[in-house]
PLY file of the C-alpha trace (Angstrom):
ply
format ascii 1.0
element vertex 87
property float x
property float y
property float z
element edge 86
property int vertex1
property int vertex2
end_header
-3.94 179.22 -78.35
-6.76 177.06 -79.31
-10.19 178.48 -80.42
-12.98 176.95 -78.92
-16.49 177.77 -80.70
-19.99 177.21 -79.10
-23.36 177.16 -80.02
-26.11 178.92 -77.72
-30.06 179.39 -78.47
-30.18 183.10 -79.16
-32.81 183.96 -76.16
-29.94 182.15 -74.25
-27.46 185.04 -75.96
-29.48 187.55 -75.30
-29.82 187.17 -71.34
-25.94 186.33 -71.00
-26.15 189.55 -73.11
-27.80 191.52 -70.77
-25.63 190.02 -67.61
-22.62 190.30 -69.11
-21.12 193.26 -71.18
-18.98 191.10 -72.61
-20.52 187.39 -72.98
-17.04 186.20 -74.68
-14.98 187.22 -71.26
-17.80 186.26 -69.30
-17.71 182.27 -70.72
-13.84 182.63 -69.99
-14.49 183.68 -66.67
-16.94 180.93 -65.77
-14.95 178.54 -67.25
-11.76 179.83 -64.97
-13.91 179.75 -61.43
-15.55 176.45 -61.92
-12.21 174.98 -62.71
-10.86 176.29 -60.36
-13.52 175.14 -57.72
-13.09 172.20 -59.15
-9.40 171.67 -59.02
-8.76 170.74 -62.82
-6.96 174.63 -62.95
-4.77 176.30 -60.63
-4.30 179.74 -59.46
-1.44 179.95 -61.76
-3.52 179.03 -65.09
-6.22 180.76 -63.82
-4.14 184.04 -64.38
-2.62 183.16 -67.56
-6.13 182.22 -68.61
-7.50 185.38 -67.73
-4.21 187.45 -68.22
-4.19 189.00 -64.90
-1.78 189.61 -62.67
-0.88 187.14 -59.14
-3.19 189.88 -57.03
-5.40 190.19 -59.70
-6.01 186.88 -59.62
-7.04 186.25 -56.45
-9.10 189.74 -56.02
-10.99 187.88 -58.92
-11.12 184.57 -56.91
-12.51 186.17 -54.32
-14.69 188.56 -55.86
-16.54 185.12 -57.07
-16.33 183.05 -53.48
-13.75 181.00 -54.93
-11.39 180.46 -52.50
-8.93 178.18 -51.73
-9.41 175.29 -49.36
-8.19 175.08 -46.37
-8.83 172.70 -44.13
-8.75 172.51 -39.76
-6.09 169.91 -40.96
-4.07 172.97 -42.81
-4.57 175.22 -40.10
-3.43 172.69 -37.87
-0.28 171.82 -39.93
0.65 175.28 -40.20
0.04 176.05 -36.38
2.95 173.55 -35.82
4.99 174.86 -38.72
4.74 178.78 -36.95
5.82 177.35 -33.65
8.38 175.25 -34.47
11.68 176.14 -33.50
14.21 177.43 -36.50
16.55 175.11 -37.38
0 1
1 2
2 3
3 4
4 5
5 6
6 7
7 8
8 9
9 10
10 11
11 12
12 13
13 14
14 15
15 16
16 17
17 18
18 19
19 20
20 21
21 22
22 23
23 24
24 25
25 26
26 27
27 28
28 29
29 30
30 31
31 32
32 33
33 34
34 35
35 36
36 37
37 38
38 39
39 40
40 41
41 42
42 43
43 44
44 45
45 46
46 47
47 48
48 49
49 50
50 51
51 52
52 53
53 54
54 55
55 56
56 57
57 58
58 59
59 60
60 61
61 62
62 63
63 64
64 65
65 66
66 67
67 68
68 69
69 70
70 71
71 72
72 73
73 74
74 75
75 76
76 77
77 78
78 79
79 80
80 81
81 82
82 83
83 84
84 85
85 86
């Protein structure tokens, strides 16, 4: 793994301190959600990332109102896909 080291003002420290019991975890989770959101991780590194299982993952994911997208498009895709006929 790499190490990644930042540098935050220490009233900045202090009120992660205060929101977070554990501001190290609490980085890794931001970091995790707004990748996520943003599409640069997957569901898949998000739970290596934060060692956590598939359902832990997305209780997380949830948890934080990041879920995935899905689109009328999708729904309609998959609408077709349900009543198609087996092949």
């Amino acid at each position: 793994m790499t190490r990644i080291t930042i540098q935050l003002p220490e009233d900045i420290l202090q009120c992660l301190e205060s929101a977070w019991p554990d501001v190290t975890r609490g980085v890794l989770e931001a970091i995790a959600v707004d990748g996520y959101r943003s599409g640069a991780l997957t569901h898949g590194d998000v739970r290596r990332l934060l060692e956590l299982s598939f359902w832990g993952t997305e209780a997380f994911l949830m948890g934080r109102g990041a879920l995935l997208p899905y689109t009328e498009s999708d729904l309609e895709e998959d609408r077709r896909d349900f009543n198609r006929p087996e092949l």
